[in-house]
Legacy VTK file of the C-alpha trace (Angstrom):
# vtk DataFile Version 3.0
C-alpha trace
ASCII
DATASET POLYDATA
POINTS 99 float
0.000 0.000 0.000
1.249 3.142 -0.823
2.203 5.731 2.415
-0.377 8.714 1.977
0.128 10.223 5.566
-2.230 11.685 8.491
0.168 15.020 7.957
-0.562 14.916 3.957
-4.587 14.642 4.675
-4.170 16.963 6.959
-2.400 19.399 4.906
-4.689 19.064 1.637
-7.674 19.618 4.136
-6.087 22.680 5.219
-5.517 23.960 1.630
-9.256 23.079 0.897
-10.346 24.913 3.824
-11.755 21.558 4.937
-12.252 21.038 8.784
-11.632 17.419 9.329
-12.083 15.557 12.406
-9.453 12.971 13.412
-11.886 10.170 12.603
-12.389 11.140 8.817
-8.309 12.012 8.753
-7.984 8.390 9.292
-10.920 7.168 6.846
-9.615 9.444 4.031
-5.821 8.600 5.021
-6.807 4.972 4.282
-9.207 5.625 1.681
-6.793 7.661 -0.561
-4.248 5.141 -0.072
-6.485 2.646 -1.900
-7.031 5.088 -5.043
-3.638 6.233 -5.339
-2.730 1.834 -4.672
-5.641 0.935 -7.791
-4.323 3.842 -9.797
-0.024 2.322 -9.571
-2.138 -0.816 -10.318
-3.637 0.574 -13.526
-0.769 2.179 -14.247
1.542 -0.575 -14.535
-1.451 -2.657 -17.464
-1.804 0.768 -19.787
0.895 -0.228 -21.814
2.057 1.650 -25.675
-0.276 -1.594 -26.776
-3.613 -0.953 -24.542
-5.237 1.424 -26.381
-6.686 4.501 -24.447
-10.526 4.231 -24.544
-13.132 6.673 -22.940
-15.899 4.315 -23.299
-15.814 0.207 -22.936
-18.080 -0.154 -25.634
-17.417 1.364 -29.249
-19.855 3.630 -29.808
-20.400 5.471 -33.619
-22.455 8.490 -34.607
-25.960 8.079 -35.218
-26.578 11.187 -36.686
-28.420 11.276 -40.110
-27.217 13.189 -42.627
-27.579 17.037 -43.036
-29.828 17.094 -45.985
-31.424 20.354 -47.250
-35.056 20.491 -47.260
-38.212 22.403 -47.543
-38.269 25.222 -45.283
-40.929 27.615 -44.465
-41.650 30.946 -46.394
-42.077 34.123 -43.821
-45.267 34.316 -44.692
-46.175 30.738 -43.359
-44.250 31.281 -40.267
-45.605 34.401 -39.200
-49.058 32.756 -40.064
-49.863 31.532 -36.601
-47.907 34.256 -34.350
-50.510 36.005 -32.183
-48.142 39.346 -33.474
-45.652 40.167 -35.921
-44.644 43.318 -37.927
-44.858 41.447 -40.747
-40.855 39.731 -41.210
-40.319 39.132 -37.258
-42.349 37.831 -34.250
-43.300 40.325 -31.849
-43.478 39.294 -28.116
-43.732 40.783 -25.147
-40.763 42.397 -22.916
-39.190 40.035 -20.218
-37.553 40.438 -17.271
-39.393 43.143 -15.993
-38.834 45.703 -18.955
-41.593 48.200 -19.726
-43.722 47.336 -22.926
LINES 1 100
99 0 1 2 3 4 5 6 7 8 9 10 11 12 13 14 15 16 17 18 19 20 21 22 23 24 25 26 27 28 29 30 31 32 33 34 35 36 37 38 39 40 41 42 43 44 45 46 47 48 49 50 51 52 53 54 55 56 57 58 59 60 61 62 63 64 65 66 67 68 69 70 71 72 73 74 75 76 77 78 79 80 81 82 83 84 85 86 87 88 89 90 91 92 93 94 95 96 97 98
């Protein structure tokens, strides 16, 4: 196991501005040992011939393809609005601006 110390927990927590109690100094003293223990452990497997992966399964894009289509005219979009000026929507102010 690797040596992460009371004095190094207690140091980080001071950095963090994190009040510890002497219980939890022990739990994350042992705790962080474990990670930084798993991590050597990784560490020595991710060889030049592991390839680095960000996902266990492949995944591909599923996106279809951008194809130009029909669009609405002005006309037809501004046909429903409750108000327009006749090339934009008009909508009330927000965020408590006058009208």
């Amino acid at each position: 196991m690797s040596e992460i110390t009371r004095e190094q927990v207690q140091h980080l927590a001071g950095l963090a501005r994190i009040a510890l109690t002497p219980d939890e100094i022990e739990t994350m003293t042992r705790e962080l040992g474990h990670i930084v223990d798993n991590v050597t452990k990784v560490a020595e497997v991710a060889t030049d011939d592991v390839p680095a992966t960000s996902h266990p399964i492949p995944l591909e894009n599923v996106f279809r393809p951008d194809v130009v289509g029909e669009t609405l005219t002005v006309e037809q979009a501004l046909s429903g609005a409750p108000d327009h000026d006749g090339s934009r929507f008009r909508v009330t102010a927000i965020l408590g601006e006058e009208q």
